[in-house]
N, C-alpha and C positions, 0 to 999 in steps of 0.2 A: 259064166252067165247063170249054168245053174245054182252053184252055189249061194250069187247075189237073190237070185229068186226064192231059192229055201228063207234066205235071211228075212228079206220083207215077209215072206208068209210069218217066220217066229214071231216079229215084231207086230202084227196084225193080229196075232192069235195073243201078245200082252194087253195089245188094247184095247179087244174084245173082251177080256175079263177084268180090265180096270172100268169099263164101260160099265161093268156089272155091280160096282161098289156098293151103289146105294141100296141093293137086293143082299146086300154080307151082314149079318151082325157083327160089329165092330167095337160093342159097346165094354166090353173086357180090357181094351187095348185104350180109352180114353184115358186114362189115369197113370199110366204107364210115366215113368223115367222115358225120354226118349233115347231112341240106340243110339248106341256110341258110347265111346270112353268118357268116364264120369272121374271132370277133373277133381272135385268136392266133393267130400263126404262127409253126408251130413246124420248122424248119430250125436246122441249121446248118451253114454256110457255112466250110468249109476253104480257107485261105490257099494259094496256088500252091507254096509251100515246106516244103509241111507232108506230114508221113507221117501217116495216120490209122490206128490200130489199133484193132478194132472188136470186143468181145467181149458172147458170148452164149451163152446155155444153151439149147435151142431143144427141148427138152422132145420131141426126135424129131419135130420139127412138130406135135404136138399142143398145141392151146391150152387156154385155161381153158373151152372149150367141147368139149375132148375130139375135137375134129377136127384130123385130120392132114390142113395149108391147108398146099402150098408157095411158094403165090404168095404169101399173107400174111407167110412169113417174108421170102421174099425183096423184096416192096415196101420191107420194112426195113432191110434189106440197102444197096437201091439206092439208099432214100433216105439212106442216110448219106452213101454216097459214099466208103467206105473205101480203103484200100491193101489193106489185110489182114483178116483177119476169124480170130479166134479160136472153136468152133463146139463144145460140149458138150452132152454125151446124144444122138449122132448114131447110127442104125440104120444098116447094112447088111447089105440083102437077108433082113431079118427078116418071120417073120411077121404080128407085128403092123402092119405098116409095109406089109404086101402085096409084099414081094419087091423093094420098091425101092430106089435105092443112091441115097439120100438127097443125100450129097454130092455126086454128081454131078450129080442135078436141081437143087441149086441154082447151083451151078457155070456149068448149063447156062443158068440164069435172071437170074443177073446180070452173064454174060459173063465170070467169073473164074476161075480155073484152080483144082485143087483138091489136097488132100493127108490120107487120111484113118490113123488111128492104132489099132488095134484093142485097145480094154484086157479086152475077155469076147466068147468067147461066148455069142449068145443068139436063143433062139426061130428056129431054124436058119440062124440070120446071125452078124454081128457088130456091136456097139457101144460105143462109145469117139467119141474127140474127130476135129475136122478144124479145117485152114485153105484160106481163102480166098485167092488171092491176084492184083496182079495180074504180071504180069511172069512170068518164068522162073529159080525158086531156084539154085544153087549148087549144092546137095545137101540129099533132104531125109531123113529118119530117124523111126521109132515107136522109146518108150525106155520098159521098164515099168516102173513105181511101185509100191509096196505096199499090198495095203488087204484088209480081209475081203471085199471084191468088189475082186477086181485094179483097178489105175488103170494109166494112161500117158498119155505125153503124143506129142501131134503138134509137130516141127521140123522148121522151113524157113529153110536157110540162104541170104542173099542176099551179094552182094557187098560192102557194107558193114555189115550188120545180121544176126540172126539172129532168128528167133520162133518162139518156143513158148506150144503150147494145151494148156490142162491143164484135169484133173478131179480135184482130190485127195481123198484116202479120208475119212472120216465119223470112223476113230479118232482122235486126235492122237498118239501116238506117231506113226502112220504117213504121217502129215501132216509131224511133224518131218522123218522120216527122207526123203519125200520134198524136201524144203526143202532138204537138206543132200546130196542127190544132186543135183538140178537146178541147187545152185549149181558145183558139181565140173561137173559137165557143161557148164554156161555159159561156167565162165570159160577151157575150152580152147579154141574157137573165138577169143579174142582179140580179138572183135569188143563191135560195141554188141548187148545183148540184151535183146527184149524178153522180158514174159512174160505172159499172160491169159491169167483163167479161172474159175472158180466154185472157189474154194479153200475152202470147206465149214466158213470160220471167222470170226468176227465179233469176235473178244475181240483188238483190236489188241496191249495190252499182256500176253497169254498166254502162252504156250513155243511157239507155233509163230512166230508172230510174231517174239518174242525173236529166232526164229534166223534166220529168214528176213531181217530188218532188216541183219543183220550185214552183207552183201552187196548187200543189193537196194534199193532207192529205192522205198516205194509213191507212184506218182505219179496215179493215179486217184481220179476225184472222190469225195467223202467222205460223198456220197448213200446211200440206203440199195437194193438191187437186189433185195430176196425178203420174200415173193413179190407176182405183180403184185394189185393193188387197195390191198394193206394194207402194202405196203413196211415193213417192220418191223424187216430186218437186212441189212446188209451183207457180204456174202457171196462177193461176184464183184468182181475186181482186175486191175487193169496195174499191174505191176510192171518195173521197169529195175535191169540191174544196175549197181551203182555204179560201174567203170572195166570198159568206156573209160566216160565220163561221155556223158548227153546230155540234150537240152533242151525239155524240157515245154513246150507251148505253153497248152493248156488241155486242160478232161476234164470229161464230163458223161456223168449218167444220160438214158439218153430214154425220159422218160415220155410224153409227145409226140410227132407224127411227122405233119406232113400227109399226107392220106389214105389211110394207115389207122390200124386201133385196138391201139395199141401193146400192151396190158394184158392184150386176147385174144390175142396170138400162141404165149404162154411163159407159164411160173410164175416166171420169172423177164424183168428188165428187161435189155435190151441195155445197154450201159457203151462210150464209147470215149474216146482219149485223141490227142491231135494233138501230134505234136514235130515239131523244127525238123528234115528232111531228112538224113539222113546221108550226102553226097555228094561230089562236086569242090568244091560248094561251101563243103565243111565244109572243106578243105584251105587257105581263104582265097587264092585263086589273087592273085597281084602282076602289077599292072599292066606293061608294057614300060614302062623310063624310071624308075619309081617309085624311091624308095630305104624299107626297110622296116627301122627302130628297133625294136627288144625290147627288153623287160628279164623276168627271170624271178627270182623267190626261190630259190636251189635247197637250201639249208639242209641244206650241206654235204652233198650228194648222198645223202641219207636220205629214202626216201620214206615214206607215210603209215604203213607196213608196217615203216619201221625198217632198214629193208636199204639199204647204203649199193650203189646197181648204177650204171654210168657209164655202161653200154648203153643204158639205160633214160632215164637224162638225155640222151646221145645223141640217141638216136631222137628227143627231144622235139625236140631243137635241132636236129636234120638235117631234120624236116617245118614246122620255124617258115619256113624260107625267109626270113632274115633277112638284110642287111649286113652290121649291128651289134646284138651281142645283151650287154646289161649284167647283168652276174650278182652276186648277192647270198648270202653266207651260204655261203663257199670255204675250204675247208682247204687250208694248202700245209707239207705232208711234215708231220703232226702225226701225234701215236701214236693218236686213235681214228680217222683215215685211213689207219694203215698207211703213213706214211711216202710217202703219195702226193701226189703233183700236181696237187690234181683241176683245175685250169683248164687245165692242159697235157694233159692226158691229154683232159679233152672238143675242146680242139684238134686233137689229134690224131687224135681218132674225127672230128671234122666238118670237116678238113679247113681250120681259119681259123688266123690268127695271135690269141696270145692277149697280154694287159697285166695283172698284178696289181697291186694297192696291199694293203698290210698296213694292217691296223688293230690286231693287238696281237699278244702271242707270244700263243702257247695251245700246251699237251701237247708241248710240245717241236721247236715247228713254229712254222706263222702261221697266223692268219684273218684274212681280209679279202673286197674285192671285187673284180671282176674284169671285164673285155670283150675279147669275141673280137668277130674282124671280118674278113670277106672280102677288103679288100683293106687297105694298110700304110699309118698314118696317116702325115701328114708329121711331126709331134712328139708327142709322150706327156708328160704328168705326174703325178704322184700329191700328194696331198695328206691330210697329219692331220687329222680334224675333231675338234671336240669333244666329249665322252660326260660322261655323268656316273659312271655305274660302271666304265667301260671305253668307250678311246677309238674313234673313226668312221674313217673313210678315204673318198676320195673318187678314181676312176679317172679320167683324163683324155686323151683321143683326139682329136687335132685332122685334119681334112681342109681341102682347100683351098677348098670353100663354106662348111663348118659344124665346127661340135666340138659332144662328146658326152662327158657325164660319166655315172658310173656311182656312188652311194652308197647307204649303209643308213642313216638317220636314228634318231638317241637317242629312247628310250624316253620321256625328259626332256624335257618342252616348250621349256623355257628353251635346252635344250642343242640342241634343232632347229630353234629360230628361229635361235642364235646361228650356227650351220652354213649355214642358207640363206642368211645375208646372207654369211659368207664366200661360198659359192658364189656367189653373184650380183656379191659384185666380181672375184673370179676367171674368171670364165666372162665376162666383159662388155669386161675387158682387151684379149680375140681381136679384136675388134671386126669378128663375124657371126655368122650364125644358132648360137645356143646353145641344146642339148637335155641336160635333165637326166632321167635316169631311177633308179627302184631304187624300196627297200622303203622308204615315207613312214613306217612306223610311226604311222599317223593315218589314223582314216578317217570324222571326222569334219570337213566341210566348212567346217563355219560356226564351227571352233575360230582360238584365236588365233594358231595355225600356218598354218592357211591364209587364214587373213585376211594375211598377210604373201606369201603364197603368191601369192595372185590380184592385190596392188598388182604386183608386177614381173615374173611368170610367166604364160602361158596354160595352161589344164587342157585338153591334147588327147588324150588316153586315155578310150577309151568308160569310159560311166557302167556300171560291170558291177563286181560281185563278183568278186577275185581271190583269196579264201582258201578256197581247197577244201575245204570242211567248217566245223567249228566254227560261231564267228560269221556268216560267211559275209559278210563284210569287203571294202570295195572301200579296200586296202593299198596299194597298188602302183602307180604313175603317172605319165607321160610329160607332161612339161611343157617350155616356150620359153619364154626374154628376150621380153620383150614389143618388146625393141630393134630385132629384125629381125622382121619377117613372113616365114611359112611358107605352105604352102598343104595339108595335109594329105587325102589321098582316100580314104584309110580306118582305121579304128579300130577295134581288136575285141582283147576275150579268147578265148584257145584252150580253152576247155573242152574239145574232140574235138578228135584229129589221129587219121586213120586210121593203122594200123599204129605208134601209139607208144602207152604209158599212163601220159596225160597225170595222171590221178587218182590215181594210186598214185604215179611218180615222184618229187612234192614236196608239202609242205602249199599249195601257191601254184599259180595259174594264169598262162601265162605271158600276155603283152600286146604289143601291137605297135603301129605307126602308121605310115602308108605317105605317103611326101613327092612329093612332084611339084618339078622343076626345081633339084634338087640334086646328081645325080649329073655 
């Protein structure tokens, strides 16, 4: 008995202090994982080479429980793990907000530097967008936007990238017309650009879209971001402009978030998008020793824009850092080149000695293909190949380890089997390492062109798409006689070369592959 009576007295004495709850401050514990074993884990894990861009509408720190929490935001922040952070409906020194400068306290919470953009006046402050970032910008700039409540956007320019965080207007006129400002604005910096933010539009195939697509790449995930519980529309975007180009890794909404509750922080879901670095290492640095093969389509120096510009091919060819660069698709003195030279003339912009082969008259001139090369082979040849509507041409560059051909392959199967096997008696005659490069017109693997391809050739050009746009085509490729062995240390398409534009210059991306123990 007594012991029953100790027990009611414990149990009295729990609910005497559960009594007392609403006198606890509890508010630390609202955002919390609830206990218990956490069967899902929800992180994501960024790759050492990767930029993460991390965008968010942050509803001026108030969540779906009407409290302005800045640690809540920022636990989201941290847990991403971002580069950058793109940061909408930010207060400064408002009174709702209590006088605080919002950007800065989180700034100050997850150790990032900050940059805020004022689009209004309000409630004796200001509010507009920010970024996060980390490192030290370039130069950064507020740019205003149009809307029946003003918009702008926050830019930070970095050394190889730029970012921009936007809030766009509610009308769609104003929505276009920002679209069509921010691209004018984008593509003077000359850089890669990002862009995130709550763009206030969900109709992919609409008019703002329309215009915005003409330039930009949506490359964010295809989740839905508003608002949080009932995710219902798609609303908030990363966007990339299309040249210089660059390379989406992945992109995901987070609806999830170990410890905390992602859904209370905002009415909206955070968004982020991971690409591949835009750095030194995007310039493909060359081993010492190495020797590094290209080929490039440059289809008669007209790039995706129609403008035939030689500077612009230039620049590509001057950041390839190549030996030997095999070129495709050359006019020599013809009337819609203006009687130009183009493989002499990129000579002489890059500084190498150049080889053409004709493959047929055209406009009062020639077309063919062509190789330049840093240093002077011991003999040259050129050869006819076969076409069906019009005949091929094949360059020929011998050194004293290897030789290197240069061609454009027939439209015509028959006509491109019958060309490889001339090249393969020809190229095998030198007797050593034989590299053949150009535009395969094939890019299909398992066709009966490369079935002849992979008996006497090796496929040493990465597995990547070289046709810039379109189909988006792996065209173009670097192959060897299986008669000699090579030893190849690296393979890559240039989609990025800082300071050139690689995506507008030609329909084609150019290609390279770096040899060991042949120079």
């Amino acid at each position: 008995m007594k012991n029953m009576i100790s027990y009611i007295c414990l149990l009295a004495a729990v609910f005497a202090n559960l009594s007392c709850a609403d006198d606890m401050d509890n508010s630390k514990f609202d955002n919390m994982i609830p206990y218990g074993k956490q069967e899902v884990s929800y992180t994501y894990p960024k790759g050492e080479d990767n930029l993460r861009v991390l965008t968010f509408n942050i509803r001026h720190c108030a969540g779906s429980d009407d409290v302005i929490n800045y640690d809540r935001t920022a636990a989201i922040i941290n847990g991403m793990e971002p580069d950058i952070v793109c940061l909408q409906e930010v207060d400064y020194m408002t009174t709702r907000s209590n006088k605080v400068d919002q950007l800065k306290t989180l700034a100050d919470k997850t150790g990032m530097n900050h940059y805020f953009s004022k689009s209004i006046t309000y409630q004796g402050g200001e509010y507009g967008n920010g970024l996060l970032f980390k490192g030290t910008p370039v130069s950064t700039r507020t740019y205003p936007l149009p809307g029946a409540e003003l918009r702008s956007a926050a830019i930070a320019e970095f050394e190889n990238y730029v970012v921009i965080s936007t809030h766009l207007a509610l009308e769609e006129n104003n929505r276009i017309e920002s679209a069509k400002l921010l691209t004018q604005l984008a593509k003077e910096y000359k850089k890669v650009v990002y862009m995130a933010g709550d763009f206030n539009e969900d109709l992919m195939n609409g008019a703002f879209f329309t215009e915005l697509k003409k330039e930009w790449n949506v490359v964010s995930s295809t989740e839905n971001t508003f608002p949080t519980g009932q995710s219902t529309k798609r609303i908030d975007f990363v966007v990339a402009l299309k040249s210089p180009a660059t390379s989406v890794v992945k992109s995901n909404v987070v609806y999830n978030l170990d410890g905390v509750n992602v859904s209370m922080a905002s009415d909206h879901y955070p968004l982020y998008c991971d690409f591949r670095k835009v750095t030194a290492l995007e310039e493909f640095p060359k081993a010492a020793g190495d020797l590094r093969i290209a080929n490039y389509f440059t289809k008669n120096c007209a790039g995706t824009d129609g403008i035939i510009d030689y500077d612009r091919i230039a620049a590509v060819i001057n950041k390839m850092n190549s030996d030997i660069i095999c070129l495709q698709g050359l006019d020599k003195e013809t009337e819609r080149s203006s009687g130009i030279d183009q493989l002499n003339t990129l000579a002489q912009k890059s500084n190498m000695y150049d080889y053409f082969a004709k493959a047929i008259d055209y406009k009062g001139g020639e077309f063919g293909v062509g190789i330049l090369t840093k240093d002077e082979p011991i003999s040259v040849d050129r050869y006819q190949m076969p076409g069906k509507s019009e005949m091929r041409a094949a360059m020929v560059v011998e050194y004293e380890k290897f030789v290197v051909a240069s061609t454009n392959f027939d439209t015509d199967m028959a006509k491109r089997i019958e060309a490889l096997q001339t090249l393969h008696t020809k190229l095998s005659a030198y007797n050593k390492p034989a590299f053949l490069a150009g535009y395969f017109n094939e890019g299909n693997l398992e066709s009966d062109f490369f079935k002849k391809v992979k008996e006497d050739w090796n496929l040493l050009s990465a597995d990547k798409s070289t046709e810039n746009g379109g189909k988006q085509r792996r065209l173009d490729f670097i192959v060897s006689l299986k008669d000699h062995g090579v030893t190849v240390t690296q393979a890559d398409v240039m989609e990025y070369l800082t300071g050139a534009d690689v995506a507008t210059a030609s329909s084609h991306y150019p290609l390279f592959c770096d040899f060991t123990g042949l120079k």
